[in-house]
N, C-alpha and C positions, 0 to 999 in steps of 0.2 A: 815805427810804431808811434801811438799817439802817445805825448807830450805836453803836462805842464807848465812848459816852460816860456815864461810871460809874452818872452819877444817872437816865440813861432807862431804869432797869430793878430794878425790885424782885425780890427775890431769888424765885426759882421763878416768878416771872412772863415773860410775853412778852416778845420782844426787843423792846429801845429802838428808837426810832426816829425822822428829822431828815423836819421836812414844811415846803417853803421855797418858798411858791405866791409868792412875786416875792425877786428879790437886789435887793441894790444899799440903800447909808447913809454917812454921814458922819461925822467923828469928833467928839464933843460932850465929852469928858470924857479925866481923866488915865487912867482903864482902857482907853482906848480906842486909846493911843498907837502899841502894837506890833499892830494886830488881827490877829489868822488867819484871821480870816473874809475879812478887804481882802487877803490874802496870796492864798487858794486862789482867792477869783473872781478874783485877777488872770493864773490860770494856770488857768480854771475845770476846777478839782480839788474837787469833784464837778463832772464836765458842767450846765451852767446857762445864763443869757443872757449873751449877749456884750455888754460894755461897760460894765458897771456897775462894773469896777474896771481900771487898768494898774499895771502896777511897784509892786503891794503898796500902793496906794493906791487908796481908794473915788474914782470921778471926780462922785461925786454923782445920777449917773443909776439910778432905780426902774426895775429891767425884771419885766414879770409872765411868769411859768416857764409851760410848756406844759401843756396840756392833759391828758397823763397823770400829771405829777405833781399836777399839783389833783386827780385822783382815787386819787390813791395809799390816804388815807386809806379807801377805803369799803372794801379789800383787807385792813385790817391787822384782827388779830384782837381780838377783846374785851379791855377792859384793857390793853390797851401805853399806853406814855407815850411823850408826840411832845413831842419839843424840836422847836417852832414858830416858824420864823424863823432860823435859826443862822447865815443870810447875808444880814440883812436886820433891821429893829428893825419887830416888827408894828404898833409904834403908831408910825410914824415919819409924819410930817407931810405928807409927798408923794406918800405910798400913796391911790392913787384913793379916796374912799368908796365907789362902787361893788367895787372889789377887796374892800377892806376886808366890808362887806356880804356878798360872797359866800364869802369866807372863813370868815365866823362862820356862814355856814347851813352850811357842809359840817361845821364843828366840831358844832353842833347834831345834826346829823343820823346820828351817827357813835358807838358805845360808847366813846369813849377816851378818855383823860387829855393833855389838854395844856398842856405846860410852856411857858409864855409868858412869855421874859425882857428884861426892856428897859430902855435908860437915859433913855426920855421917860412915865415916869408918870403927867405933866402932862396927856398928851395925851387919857390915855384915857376920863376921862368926858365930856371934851367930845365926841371922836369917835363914843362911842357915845350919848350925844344927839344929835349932828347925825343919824343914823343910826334915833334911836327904838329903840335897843336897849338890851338888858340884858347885861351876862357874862350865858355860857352858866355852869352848874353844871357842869361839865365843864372848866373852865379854872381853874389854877393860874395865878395872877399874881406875877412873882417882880421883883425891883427888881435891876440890878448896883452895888452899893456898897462899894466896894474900899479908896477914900480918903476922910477924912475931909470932901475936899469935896463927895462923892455925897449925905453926911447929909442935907441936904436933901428928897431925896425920898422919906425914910421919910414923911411927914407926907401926901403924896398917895396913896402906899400903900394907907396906914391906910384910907382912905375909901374905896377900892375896895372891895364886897362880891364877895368868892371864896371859895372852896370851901379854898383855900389861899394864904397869902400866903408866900413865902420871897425871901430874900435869895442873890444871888451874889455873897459875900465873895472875888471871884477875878475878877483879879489882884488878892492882898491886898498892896499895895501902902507900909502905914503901918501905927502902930497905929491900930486902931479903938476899943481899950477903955482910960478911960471917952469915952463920947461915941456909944455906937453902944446903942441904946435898940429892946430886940426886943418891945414892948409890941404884939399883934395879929398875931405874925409865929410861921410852925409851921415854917418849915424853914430853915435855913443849909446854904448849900454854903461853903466855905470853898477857897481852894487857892494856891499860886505861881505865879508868869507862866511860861510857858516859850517855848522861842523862842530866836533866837542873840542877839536883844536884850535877855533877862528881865533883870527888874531884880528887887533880893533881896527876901525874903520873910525875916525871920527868926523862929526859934520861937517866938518869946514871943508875938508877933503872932498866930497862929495859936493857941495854948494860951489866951490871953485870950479870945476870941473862944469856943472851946470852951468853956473855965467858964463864961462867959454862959450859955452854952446850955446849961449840965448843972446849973445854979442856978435855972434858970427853967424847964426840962422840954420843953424845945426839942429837935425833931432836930435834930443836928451831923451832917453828911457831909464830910469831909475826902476831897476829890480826888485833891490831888497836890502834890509841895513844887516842880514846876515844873523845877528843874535840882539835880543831886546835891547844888550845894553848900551850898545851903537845907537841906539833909536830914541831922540831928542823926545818923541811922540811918549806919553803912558798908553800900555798895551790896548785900554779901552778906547782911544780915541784915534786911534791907525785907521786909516781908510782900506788898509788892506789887510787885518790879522790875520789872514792867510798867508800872508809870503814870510819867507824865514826873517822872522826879526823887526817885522812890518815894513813898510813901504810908503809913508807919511814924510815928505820934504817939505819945512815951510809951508803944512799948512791944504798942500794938493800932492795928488799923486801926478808924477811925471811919465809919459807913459805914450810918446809919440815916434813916431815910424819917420823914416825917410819918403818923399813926397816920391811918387809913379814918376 
């Protein structure tokens, strides 16, 4: 379905877009504490399967979505980017192999780009041996690494062969620099929690993280500082009073893609 969400859309390209062939996951990590995704299935905002989440909490249960959103993708135009899973972790351990399977032939089968982000890394050579597949060339594999104790799975990352590997530094939750090592990585999202829970994000945090990336020739996309009070910017002078909390770093918005 079509999507907001800054980084599903390169600029003069086709609209983003969210493709969620099952909801439903568990919380495994400190990014995971406030999720939005356990908030909307619990009041399923976007309509979805029933039961995979109550009262803003995942209850654990995998439901696979119907039959016309598994075909959504044959619809959407050449070149769109699909955030893949946005209610749901695609390498998540309970997901049937056969789902799975059929997942990646519709991804196969399909001109588009998709953004596949997840905080089980671990999972995904295994699953795709049990399976006798390969990443499709067509799949961005992106890791969530927020806090220092996500570091970990850059090292599983690395060994995945994609077309792109990036990081979602969001919810940036701590510093990450030094400690956070973008060796084999082409894109950073970066951004603050937002939420009536968020917990702070401060600049330095985010600015670190940028010079990484503008030292090592990395795209930087800064999202969002999550809630105003992250945001060095006063609300009138954000270039983006649109994104939660605005979106003003030093001055410009950051807001660049991994090169074709």
């Amino acid at each position: 379905m079509p999507t907001k969400i800054e980084w599903t859309r390169r600029p003069g390209g086709p609209r983003g877009q969210t493709w969620n062939p099952w909801w439903g996951c568990d919380k495994i990590a400190k990014e995971c504490d406030h999720c939005y995704a356990a908030a909307l299935a619990s009041r399923r905002l976007p309509a979805g399967p029933k039961g995979t989440a109550a009262k803003g909490e995942w209850t654990g249960t995998i439901a696979r979505n119907s039959p016309p959103v598994w075909a959504d993708p044959l619809k959407w135009p050449a070149g769109t980017l699909v955030f893949t899973c946005s209610m749901s972790d695609f390498w998540h351990e309970d997901v049937p192999l056969a789902w799975l399977d059929e997942a990646l032939a519709v991804i196969e089968s399909t001109p588009l780009t998709y953004q596949i982000l997840t905080k089980r890394v671990g999972n995904i050579a295994r699953r795709l041996a049990a399976l006798n597949r390969r990443l499709p060339a067509n799949v961005w594999i992106g890791a969530t690494i927020g806090h220092p104790q996500s570091l970990p799975l850059l090292k599983p990352l690395r060994r995945i062969e994609a077309s792109v590997r990036f990081l979602s530094v969001e919810p940036l939750l701590a510093p990450m620099v030094p400690g956070l090592d973008l060796v084999g990585i082409r894109w950073v999202i970066a951004g603050g929690e937002s939420g009536p829970k968020a917990r702070p994000c401060h600049p330095d945090w985010v600015r670190a993280v940028r010079d990484l990336c503008v030292t090592g020739g990395i795209a930087f996309f800064f999202k969002q500082w999550g809630k105003w009070a992250n945001n060095p910017v006063p609300r009138e002078h954000d270039l983006d009073p649109d994104a939660k909390g605005g979106a003003t770093l030093d001055g410009r918005l950051w807001r660049a893609f991994p090169a074709r």
